[in-house]
N, CA, C and O atoms as a Tinker XYZ file with bonds, in Angstrom:
   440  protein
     1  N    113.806000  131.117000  122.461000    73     2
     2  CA   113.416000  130.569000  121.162000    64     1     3
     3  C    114.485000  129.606000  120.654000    63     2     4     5
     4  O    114.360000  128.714000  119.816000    81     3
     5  N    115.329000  129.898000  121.194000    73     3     6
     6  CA   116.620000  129.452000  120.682000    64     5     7
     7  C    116.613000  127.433000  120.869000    63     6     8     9
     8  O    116.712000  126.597000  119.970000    81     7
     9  N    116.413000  127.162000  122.794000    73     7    10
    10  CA   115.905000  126.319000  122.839000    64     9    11
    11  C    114.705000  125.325000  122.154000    63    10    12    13
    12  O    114.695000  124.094000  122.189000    81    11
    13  N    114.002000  125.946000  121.712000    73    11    14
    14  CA   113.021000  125.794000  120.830000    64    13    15
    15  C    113.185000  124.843000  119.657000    63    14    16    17
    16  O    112.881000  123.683000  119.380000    81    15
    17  N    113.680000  125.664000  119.212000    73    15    18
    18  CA   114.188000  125.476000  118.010000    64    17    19
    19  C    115.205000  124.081000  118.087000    63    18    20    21
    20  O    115.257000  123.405000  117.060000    81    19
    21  N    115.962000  123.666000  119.203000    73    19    22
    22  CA   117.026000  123.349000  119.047000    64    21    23
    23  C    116.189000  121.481000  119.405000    63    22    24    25
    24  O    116.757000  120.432000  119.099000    81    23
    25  N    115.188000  121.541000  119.896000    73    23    26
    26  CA   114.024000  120.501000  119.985000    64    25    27
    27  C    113.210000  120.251000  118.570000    63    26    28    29
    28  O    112.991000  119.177000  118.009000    81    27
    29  N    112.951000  121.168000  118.299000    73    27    30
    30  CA   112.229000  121.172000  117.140000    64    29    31
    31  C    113.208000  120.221000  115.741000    63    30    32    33
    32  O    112.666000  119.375000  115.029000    81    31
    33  N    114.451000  120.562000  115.641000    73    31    34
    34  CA   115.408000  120.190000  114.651000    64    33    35
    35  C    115.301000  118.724000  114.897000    63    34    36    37
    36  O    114.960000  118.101000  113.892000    81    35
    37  N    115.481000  118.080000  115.856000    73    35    38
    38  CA   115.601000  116.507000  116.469000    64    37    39
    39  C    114.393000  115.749000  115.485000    63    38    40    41
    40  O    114.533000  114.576000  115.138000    81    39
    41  N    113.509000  116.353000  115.189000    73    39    42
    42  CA   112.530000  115.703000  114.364000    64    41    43
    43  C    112.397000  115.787000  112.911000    63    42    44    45
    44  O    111.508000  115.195000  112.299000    81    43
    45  N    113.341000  116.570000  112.325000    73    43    46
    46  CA   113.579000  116.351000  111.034000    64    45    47
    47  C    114.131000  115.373000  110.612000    63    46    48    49
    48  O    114.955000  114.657000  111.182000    81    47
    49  N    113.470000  115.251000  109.033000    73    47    50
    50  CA   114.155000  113.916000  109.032000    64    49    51
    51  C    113.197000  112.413000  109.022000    63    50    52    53
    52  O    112.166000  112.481000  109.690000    81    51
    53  N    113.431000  111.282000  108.420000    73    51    54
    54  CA   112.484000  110.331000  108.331000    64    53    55
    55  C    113.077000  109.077000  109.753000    63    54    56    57
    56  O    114.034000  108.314000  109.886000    81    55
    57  N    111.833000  109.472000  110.604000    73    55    58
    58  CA   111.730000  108.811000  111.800000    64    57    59
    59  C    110.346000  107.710000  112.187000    63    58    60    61
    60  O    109.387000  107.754000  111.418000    81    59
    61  N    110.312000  107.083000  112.968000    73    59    62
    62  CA   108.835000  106.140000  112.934000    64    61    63
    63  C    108.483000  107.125000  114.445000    63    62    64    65
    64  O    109.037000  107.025000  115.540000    81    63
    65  N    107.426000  108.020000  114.045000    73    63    66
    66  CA   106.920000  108.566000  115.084000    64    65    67
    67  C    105.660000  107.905000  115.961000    63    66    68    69
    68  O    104.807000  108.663000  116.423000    81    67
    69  N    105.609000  107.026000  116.088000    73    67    70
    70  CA   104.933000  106.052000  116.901000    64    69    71
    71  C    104.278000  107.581000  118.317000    63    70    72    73
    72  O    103.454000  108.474000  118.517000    81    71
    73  N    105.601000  106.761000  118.934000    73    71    74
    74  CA   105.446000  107.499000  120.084000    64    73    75
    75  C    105.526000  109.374000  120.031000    63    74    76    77
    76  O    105.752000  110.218000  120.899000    81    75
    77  N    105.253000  109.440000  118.730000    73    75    78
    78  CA   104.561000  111.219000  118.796000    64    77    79
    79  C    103.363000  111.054000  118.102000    63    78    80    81
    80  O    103.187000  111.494000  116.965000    81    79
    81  N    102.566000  110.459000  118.720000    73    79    82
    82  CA   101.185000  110.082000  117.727000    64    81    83
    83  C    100.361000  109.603000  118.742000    63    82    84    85
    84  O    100.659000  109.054000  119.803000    81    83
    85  N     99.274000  109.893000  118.257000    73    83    86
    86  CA    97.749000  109.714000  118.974000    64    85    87
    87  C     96.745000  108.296000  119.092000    63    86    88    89
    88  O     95.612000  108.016000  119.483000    81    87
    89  N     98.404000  107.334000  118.252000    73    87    90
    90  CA    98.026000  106.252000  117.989000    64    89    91
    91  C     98.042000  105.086000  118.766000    63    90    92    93
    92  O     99.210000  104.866000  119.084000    81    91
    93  N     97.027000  103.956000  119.369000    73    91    94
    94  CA    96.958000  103.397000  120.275000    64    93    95
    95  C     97.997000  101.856000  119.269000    63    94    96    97
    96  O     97.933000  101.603000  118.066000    81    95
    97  N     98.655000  101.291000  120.119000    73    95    98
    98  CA    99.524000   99.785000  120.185000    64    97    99
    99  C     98.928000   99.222000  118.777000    63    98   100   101
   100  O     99.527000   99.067000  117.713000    81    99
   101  N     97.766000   99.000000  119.048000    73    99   102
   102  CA    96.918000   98.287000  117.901000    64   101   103
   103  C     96.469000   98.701000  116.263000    63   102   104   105
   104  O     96.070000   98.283000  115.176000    81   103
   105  N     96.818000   99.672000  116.930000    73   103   106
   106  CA    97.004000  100.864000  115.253000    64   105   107
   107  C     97.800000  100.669000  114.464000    63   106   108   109
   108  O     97.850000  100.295000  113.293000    81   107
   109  N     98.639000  101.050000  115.451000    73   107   110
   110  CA   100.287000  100.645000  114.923000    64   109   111
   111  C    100.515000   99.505000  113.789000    63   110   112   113
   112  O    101.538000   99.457000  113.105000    81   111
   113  N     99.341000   98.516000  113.666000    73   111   114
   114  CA    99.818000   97.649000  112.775000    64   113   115
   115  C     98.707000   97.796000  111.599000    63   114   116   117
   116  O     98.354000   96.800000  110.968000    81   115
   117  N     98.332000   98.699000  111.413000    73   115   118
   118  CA    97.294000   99.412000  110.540000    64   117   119
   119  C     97.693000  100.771000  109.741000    63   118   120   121
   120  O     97.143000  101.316000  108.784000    81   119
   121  N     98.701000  101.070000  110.388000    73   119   122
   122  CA    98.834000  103.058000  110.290000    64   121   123
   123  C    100.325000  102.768000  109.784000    63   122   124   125
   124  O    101.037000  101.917000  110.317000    81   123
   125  N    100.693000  103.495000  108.788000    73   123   126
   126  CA   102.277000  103.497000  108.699000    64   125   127
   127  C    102.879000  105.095000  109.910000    63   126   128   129
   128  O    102.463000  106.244000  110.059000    81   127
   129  N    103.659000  104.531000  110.327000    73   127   130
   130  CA   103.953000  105.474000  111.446000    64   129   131
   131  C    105.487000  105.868000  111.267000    63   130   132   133
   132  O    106.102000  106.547000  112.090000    81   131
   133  N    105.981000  105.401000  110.189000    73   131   134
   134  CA   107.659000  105.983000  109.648000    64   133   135
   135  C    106.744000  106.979000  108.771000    63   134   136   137
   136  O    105.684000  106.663000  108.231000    81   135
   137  N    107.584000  108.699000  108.722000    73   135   138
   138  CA   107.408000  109.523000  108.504000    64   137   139
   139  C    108.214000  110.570000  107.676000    63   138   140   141
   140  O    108.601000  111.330000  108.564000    81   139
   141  N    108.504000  110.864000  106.967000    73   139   142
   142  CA   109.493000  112.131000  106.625000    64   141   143
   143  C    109.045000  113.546000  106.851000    63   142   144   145
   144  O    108.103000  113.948000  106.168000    81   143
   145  N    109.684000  114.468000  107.853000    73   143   146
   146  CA   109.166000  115.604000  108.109000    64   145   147
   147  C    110.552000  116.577000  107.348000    63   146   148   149
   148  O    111.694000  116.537000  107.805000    81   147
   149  N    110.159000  117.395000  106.152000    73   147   150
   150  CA   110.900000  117.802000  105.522000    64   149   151
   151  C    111.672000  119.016000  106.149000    63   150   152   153
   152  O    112.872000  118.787000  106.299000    81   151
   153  N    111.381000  119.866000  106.421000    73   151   154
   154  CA   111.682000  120.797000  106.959000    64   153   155
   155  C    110.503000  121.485000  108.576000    63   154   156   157
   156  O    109.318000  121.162000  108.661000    81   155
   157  N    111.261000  122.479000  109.716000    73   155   158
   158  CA   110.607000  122.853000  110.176000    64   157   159
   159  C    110.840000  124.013000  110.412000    63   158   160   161
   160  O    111.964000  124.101000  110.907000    81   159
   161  N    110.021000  125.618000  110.247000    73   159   162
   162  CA   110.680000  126.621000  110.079000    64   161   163
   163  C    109.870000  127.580000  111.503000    63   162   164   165
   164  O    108.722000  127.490000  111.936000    81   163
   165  N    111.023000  128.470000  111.943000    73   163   166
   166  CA   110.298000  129.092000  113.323000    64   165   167
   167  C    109.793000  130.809000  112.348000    63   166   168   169
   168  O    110.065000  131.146000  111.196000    81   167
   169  N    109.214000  131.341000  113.137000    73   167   170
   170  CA   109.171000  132.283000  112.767000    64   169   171
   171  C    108.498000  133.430000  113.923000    63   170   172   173
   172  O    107.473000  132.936000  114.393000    81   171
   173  N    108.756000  134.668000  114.446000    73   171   174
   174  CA   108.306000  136.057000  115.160000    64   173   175
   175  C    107.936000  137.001000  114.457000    63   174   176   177
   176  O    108.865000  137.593000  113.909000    81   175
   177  N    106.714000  137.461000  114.209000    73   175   178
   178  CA   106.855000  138.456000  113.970000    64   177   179
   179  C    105.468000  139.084000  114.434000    63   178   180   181
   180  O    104.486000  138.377000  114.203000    81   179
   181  N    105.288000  140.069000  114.934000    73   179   182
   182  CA   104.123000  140.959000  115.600000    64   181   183
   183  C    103.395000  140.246000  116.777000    63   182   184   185
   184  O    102.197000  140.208000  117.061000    81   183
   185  N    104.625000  139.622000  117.450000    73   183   186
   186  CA   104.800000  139.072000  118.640000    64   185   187
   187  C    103.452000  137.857000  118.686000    63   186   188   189
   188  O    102.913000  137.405000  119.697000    81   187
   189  N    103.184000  137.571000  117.410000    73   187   190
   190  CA   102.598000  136.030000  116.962000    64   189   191
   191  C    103.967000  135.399000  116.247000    63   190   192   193
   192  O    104.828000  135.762000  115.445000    81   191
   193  N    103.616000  134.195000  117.066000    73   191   194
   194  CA   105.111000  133.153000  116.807000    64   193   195
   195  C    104.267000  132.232000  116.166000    63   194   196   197
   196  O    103.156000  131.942000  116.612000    81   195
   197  N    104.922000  131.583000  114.755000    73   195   198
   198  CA   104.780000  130.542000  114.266000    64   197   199
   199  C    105.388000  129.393000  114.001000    63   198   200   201
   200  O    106.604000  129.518000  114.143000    81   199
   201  N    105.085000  128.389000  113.694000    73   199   202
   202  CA   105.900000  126.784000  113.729000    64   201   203
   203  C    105.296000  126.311000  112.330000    63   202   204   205
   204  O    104.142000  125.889000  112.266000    81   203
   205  N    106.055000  126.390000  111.306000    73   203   206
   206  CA   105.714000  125.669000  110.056000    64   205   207
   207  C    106.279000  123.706000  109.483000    63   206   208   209
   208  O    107.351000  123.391000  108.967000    81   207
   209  N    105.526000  123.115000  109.710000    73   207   210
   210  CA   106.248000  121.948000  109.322000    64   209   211
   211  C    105.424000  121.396000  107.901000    63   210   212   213
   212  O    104.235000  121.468000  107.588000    81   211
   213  N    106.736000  120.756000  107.126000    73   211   214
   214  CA   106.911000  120.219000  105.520000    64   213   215
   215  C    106.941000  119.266000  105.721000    63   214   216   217
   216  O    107.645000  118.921000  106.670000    81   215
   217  N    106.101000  118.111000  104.855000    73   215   218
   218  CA   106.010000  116.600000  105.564000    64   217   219
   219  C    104.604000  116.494000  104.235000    63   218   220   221
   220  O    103.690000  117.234000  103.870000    81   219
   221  N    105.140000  115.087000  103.851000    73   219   222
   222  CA   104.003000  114.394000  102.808000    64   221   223
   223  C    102.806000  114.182000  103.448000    63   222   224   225
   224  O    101.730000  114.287000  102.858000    81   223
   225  N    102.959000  113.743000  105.194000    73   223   226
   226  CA   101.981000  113.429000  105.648000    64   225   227
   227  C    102.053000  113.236000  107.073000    63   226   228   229
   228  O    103.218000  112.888000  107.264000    81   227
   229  N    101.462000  113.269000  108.163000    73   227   230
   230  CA   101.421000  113.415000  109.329000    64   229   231
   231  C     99.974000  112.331000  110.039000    63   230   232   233
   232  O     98.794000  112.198000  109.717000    81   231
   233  N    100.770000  111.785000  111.019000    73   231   234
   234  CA    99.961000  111.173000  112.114000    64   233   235
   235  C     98.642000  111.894000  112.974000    63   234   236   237
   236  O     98.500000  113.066000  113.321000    81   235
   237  N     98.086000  111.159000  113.095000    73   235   238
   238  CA    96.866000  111.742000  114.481000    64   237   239
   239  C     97.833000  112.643000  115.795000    63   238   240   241
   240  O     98.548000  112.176000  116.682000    81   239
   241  N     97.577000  113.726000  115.546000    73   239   242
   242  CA    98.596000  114.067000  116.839000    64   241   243
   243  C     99.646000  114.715000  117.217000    63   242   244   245
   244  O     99.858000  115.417000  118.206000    81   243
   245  N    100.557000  114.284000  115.956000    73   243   246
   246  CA   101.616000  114.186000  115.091000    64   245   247
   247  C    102.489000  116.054000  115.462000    63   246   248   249
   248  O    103.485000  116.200000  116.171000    81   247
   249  N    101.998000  116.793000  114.997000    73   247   250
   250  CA   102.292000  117.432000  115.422000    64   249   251
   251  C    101.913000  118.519000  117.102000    63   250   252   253
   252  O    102.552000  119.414000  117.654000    81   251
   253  N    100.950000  118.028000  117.334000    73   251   254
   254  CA   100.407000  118.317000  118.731000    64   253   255
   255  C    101.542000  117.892000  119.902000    63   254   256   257
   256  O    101.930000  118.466000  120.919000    81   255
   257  N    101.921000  116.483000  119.207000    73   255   258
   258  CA   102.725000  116.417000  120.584000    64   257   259
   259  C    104.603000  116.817000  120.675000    63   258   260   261
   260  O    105.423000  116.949000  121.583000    81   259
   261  N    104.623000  116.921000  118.610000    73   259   262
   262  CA   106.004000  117.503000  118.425000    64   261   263
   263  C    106.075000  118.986000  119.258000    63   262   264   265
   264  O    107.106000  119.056000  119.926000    81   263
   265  N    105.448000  119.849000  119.334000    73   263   266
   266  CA   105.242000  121.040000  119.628000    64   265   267
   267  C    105.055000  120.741000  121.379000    63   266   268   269
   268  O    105.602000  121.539000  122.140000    81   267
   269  N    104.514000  119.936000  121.777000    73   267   270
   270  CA   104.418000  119.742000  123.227000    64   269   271
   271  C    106.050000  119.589000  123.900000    63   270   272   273
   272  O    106.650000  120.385000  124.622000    81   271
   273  N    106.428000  118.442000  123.437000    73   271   274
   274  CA   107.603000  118.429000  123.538000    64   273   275
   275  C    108.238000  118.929000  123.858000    63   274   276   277
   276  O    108.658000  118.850000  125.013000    81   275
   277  N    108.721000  119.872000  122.814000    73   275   278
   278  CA   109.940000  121.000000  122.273000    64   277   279
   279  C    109.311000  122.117000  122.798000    63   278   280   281
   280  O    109.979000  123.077000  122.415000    81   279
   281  N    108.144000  122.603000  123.644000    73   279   282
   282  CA   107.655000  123.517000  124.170000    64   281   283
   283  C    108.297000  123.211000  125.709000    63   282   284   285
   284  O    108.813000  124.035000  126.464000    81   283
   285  N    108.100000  121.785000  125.926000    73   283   286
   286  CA   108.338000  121.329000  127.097000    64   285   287
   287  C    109.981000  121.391000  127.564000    63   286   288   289
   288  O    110.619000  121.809000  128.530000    81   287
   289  N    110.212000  120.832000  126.498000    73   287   290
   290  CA   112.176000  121.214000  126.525000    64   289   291
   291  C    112.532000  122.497000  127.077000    63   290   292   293
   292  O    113.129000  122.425000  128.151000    81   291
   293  N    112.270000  123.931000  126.514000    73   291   294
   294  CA   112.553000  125.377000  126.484000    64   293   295
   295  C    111.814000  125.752000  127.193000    63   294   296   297
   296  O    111.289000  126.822000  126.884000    81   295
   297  N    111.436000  125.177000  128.329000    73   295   298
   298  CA   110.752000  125.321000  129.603000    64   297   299
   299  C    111.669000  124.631000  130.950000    63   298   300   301
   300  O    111.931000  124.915000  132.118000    81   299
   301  N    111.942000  123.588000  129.989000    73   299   302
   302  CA   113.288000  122.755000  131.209000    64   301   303
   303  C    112.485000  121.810000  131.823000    63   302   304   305
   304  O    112.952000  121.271000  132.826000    81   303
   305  N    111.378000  121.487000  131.444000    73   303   306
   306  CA   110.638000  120.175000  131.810000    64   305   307
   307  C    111.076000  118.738000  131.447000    63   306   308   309
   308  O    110.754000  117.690000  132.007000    81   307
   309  N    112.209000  119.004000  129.956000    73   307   310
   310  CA   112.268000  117.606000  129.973000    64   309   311
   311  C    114.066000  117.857000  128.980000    63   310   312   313
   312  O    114.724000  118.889000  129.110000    81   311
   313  N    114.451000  116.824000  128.197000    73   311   314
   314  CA   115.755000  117.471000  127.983000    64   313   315
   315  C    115.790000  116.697000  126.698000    63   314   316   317
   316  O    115.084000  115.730000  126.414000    81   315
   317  N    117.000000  117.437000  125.737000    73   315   318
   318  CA   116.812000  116.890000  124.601000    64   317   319
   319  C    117.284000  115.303000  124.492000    63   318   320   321
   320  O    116.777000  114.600000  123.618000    81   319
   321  N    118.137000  114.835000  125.282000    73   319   322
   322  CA   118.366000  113.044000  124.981000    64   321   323
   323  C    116.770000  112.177000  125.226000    63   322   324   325
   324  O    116.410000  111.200000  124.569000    81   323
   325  N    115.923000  112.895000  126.429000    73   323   326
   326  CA   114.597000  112.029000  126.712000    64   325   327
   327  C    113.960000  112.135000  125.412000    63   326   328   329
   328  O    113.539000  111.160000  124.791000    81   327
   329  N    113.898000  113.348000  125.010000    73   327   330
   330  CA   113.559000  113.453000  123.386000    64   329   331
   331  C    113.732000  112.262000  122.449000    63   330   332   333
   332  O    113.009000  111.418000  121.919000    81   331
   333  N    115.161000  112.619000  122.497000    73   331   334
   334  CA   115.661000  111.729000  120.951000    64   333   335
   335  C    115.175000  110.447000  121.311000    63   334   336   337
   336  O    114.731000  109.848000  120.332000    81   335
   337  N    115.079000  109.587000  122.769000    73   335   338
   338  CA   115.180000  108.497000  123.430000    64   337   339
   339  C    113.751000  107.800000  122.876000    63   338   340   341
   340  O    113.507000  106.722000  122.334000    81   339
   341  N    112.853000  109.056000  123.320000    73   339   342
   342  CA   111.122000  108.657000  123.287000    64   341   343
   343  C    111.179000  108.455000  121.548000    63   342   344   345
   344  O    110.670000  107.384000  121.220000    81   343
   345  N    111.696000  109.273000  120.388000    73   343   346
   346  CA   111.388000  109.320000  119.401000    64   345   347
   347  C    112.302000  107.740000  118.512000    63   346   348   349
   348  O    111.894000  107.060000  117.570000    81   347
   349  N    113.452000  107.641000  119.217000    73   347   350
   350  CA   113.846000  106.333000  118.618000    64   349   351
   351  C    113.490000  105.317000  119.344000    63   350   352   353
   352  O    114.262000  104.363000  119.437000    81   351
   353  N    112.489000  105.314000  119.879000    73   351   354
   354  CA   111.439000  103.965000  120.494000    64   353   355
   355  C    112.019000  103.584000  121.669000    63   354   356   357
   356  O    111.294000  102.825000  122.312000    81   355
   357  N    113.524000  103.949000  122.402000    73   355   358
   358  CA   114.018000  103.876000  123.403000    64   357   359
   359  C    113.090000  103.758000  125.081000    63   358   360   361
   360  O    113.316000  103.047000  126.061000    81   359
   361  N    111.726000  105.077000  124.746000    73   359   362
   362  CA   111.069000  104.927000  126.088000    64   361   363
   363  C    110.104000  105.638000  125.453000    63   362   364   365
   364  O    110.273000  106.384000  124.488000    81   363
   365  N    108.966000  105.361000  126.084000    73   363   366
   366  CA   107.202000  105.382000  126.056000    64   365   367
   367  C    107.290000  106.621000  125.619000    63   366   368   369
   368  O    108.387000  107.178000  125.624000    81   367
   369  N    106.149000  107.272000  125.166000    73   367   370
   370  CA   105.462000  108.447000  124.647000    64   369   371
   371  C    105.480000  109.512000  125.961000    63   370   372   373
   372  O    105.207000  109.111000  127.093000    81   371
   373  N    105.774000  110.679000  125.723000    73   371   374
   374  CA   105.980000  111.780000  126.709000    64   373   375
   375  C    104.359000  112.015000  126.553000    63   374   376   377
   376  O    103.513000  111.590000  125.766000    81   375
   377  N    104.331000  113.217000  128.091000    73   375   378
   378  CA   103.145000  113.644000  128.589000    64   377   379
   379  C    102.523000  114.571000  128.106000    63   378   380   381
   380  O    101.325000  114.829000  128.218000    81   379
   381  N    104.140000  115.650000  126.978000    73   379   382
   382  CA   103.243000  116.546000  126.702000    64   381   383
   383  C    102.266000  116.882000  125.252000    63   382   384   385
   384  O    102.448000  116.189000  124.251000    81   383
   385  N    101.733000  117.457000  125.252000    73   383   386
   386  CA   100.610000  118.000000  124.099000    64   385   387
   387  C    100.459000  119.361000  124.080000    63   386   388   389
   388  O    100.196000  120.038000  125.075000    81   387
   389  N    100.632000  119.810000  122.875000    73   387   390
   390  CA    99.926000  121.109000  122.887000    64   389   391
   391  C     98.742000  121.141000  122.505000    63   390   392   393
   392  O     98.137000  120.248000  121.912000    81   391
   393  N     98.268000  122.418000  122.902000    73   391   394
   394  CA    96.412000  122.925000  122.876000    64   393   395
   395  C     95.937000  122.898000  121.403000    63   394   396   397
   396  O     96.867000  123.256000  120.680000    81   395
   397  N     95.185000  122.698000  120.932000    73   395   398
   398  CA    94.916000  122.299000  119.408000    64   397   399
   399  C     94.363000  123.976000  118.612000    63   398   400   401
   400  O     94.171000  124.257000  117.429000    81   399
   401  N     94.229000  124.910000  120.021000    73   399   402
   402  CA    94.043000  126.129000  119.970000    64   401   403
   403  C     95.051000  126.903000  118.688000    63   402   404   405
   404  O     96.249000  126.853000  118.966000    81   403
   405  N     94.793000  127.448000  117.636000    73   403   406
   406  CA    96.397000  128.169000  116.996000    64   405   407
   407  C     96.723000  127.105000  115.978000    63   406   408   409
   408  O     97.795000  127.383000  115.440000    81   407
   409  N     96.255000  126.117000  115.567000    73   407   410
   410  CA    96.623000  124.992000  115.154000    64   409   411
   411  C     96.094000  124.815000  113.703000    63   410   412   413
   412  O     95.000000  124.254000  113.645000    81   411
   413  N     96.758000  125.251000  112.294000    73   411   414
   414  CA    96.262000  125.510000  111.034000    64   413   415
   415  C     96.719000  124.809000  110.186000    63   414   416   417
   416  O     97.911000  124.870000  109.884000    81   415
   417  N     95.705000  123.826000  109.504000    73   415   418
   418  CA    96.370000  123.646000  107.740000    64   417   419
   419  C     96.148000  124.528000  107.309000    63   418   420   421
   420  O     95.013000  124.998000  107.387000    81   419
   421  N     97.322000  125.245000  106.549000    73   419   422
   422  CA    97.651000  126.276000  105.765000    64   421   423
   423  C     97.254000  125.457000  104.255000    63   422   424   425
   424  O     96.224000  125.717000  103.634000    81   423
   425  N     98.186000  124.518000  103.842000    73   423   426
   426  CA    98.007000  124.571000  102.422000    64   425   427
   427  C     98.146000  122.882000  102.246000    63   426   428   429
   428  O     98.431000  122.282000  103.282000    81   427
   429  N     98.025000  122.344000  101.426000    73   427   430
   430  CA    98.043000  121.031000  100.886000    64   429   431
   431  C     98.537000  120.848000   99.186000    63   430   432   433
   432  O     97.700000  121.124000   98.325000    81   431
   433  N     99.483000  120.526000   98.902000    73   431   434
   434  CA    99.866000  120.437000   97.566000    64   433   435
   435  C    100.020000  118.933000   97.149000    63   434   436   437
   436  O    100.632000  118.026000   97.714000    81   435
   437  N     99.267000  118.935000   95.967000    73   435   438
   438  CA    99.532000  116.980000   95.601000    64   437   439
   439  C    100.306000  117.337000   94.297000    63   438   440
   440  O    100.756000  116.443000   93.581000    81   439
């Protein structure tokens, strides 16, 4: 979990998540894709694990592929600099995604 977590942190923070988004080249100049993700909190308990993220607003995807990622990291599939690399526009959008399975708006506050 520990790993986890330690992927997960890399995305706090106001970043242009382009390349963690579901968004095709051409979008991009339609969609605001700089983001502030306020906080992200882990949590275990009754051996259901949860991933809470704080954020005004989120991309197509947006979090599907944050969670792919950082799933992918703490697996040893990929490492945290390819991370930071893909997220500061350094190199193309990674492969992974998570299953949309488990996947909840909880709450919405305006």
């Amino acid at each position: 979990m520990f790993k986890l977590k330690e992927a997960l942190n890399i995305f706090i923070g106001t970043h242009d998540f382009y390349n963690f988004s579901g968004l095709k080249i051409e979008e991009k100049q339609l969609i605001e894709t700089k983001r502030t993700i306020n906080s992200i909190e882990t949590n275990l308990e009754k051996n259901i694990f949860t991933i809470t993220f704080k954020a005004k607003g989120f991309i197509r995807y947006q979090i599907r592929m944050i969670v792919g990622a950082s799933i992918a990291y703490s697996l040893d599939k990929t490492n945290v600099q390819k991370i930071d690399n893909v997220l500061n526009g350094k190199e193309e959008k990674m492969p992974f995604i998570a299953n949309p399975e488990g996947l909840i708006l909880k709450k919405i506050d305006y």
